[in-house]
MIKOL-279175 format. One record per residue (C-alpha): x, y, z; residue number from 1; residue in three letters. Coordinates in pm, whole numbers. Example, Ala and Ser with C-alpha at 12.3 -4.5 7.8 and 13.67 -1.06 7.14 Angstrom:
// MIKOL-279175
@X=1230&Y=-450&Z=780&num=1&residuo=ALA
@X=1367&Y=-106&Z=714&num=2&residuo=SER
***
This chain:
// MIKOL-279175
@X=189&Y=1153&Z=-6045&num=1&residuo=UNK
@X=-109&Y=1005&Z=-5843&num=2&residuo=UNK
@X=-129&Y=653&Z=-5831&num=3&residuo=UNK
@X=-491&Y=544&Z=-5939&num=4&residuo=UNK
@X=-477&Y=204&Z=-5854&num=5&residuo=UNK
@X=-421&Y=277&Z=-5491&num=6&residuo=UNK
@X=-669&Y=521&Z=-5486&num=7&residuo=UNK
@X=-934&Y=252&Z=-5635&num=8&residuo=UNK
@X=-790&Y=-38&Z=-5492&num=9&residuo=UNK
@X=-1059&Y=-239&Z=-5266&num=10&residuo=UNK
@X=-1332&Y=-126&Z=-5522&num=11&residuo=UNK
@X=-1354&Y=-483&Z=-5640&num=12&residuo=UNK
@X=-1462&Y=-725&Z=-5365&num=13&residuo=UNK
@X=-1328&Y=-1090&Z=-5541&num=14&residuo=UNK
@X=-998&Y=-1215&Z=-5744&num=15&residuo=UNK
@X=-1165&Y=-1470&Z=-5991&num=16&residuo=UNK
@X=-942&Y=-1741&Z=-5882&num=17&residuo=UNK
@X=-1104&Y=-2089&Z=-5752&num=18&residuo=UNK
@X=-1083&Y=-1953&Z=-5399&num=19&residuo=UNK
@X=-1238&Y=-1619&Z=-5471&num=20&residuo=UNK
@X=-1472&Y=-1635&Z=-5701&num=21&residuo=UNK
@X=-1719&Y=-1354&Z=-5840&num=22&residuo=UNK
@X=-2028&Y=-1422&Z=-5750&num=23&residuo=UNK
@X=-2347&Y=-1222&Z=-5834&num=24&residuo=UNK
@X=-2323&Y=-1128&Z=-5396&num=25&residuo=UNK
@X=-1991&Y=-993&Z=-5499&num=26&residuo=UNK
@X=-2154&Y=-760&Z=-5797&num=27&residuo=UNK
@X=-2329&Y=-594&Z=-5541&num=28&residuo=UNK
@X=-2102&Y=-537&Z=-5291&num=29&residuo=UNK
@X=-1899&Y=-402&Z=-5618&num=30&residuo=UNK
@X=-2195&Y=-145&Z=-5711&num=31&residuo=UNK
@X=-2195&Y=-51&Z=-5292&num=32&residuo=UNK
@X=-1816&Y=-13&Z=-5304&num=33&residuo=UNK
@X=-1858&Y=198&Z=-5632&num=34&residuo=UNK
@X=-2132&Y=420&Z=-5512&num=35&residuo=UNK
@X=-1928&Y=505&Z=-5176&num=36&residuo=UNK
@X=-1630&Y=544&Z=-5345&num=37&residuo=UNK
@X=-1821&Y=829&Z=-5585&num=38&residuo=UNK
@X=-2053&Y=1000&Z=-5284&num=39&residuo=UNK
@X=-1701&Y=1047&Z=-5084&num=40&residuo=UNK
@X=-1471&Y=1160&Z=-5355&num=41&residuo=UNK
@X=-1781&Y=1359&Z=-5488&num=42&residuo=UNK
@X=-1820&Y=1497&Z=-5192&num=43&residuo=UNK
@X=-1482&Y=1636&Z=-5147&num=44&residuo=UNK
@X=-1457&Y=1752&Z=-5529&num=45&residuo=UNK
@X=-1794&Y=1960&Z=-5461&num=46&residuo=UNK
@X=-1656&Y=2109&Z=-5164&num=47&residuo=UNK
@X=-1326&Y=2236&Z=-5296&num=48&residuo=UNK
@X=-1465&Y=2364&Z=-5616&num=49&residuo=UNK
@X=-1759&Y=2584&Z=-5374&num=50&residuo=UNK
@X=-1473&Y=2674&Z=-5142&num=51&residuo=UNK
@X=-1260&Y=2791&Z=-5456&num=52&residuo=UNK
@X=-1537&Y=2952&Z=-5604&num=53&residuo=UNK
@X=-1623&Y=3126&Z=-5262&num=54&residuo=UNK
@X=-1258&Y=3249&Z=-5262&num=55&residuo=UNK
@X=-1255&Y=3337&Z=-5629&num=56&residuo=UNK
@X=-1577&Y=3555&Z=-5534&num=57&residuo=UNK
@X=-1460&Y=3721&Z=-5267&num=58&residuo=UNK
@X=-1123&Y=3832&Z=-5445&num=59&residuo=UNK
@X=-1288&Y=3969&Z=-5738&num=60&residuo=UNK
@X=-1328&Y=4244&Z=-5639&num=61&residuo=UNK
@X=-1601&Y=4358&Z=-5826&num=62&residuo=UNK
@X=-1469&Y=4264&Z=-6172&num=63&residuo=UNK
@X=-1837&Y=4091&Z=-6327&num=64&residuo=UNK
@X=-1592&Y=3817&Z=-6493&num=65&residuo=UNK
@X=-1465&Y=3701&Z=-6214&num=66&residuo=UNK
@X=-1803&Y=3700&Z=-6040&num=67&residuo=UNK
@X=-1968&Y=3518&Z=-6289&num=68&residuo=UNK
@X=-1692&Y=3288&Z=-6342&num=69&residuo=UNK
@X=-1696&Y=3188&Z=-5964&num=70&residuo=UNK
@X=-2105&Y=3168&Z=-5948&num=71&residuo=UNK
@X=-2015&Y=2912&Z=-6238&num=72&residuo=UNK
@X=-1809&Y=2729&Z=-6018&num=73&residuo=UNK
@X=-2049&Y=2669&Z=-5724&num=74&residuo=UNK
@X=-2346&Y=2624&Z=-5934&num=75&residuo=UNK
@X=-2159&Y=2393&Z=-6142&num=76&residuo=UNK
@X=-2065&Y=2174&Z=-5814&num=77&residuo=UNK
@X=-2351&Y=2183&Z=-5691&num=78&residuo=UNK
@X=-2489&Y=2055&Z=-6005&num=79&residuo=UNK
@X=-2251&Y=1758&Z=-5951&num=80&residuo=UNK
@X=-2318&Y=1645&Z=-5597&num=81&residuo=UNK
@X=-2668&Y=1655&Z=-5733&num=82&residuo=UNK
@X=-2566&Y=1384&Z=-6001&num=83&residuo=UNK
@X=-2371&Y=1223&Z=-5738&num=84&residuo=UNK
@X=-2672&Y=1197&Z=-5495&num=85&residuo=UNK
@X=-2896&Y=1122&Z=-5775&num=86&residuo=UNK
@X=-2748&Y=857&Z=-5887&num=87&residuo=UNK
@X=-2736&Y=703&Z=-5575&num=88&residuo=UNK
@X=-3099&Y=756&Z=-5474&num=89&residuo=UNK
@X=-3131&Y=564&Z=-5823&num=90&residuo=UNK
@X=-2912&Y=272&Z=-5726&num=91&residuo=UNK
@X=-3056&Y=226&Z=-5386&num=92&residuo=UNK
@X=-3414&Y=235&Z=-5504&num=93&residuo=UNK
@X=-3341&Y=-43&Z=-5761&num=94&residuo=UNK
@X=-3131&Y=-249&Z=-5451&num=95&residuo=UNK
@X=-3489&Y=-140&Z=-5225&num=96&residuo=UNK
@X=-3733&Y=-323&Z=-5533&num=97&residuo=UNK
@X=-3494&Y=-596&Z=-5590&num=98&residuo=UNK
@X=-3514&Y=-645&Z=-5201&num=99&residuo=UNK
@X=-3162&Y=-679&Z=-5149&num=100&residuo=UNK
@X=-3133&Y=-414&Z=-4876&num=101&residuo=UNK
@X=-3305&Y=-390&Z=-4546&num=102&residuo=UNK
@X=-3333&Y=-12&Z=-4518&num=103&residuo=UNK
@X=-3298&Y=314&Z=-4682&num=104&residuo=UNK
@X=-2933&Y=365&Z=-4560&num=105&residuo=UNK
@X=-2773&Y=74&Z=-4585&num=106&residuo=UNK
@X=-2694&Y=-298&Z=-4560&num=107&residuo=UNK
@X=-2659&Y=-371&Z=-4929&num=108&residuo=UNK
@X=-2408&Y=-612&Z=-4781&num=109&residuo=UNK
@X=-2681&Y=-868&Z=-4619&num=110&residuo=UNK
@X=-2838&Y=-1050&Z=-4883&num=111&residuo=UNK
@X=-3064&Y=-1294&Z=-4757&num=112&residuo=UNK
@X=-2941&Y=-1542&Z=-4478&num=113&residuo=UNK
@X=-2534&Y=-1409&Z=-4662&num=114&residuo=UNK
@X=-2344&Y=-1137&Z=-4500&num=115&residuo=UNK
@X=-2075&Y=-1031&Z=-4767&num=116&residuo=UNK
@X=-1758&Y=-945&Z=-4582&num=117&residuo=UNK
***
């Protein structure tokens, strides 16, 4: 059994205790530690299911099925790293117009004179 909260752990940035409190700094580092977590997992995900549908493909050996049921595969992970990606082009263009980022690639964590560690 996979353990999901180890996986995810370090997604959110405060406690919401007196000492570490969530602050709206801390929602975006929480939306930049969400976004990461999804283009790297993504990522992977995309790349196994075009590897496996690569493989599938090339031991079909001719049966149409299996040929369309692999094209499925690769179109239908490349459809997702296109969400993926999408999404974050969205995200980052709201962080550009809300000026909390400096460029195109990163620093969502420097918000003014703040640096969010």
């Amino acid at each position: 059994m996979i353990n999901y909260i180890s996986i995810l752990a370090g997604l959110v940035p405060c406690k919401g205790t007196i000492e570490d409190p969530c602050t709206l700094l801390k929602l975006f580092e929480l939306i930049k530690n969400i976004m990461n977590w999804l283009m790297w997992y993504g990522g992977i995900f995309a790349a196994l299911f075009i590897a496996g549908g690569g493989i599938m493909m090339l031991i079909s050996r001719g049966n149409p099925g299996q040929i369309s049921k692999a094209k499925m595969w690769i179109t239908y992970a490349v459809i997702g790293l296109l969400i993926v990606f999408c999404a974050w082009l969205i995200i980052n263009t709201i962080m550009i117009v809300l000026d909390y980022q400096e460029s195109i690639f990163g620093k969502w964590g420097i918000i003014g004179d703040e640096i969010i560690k």
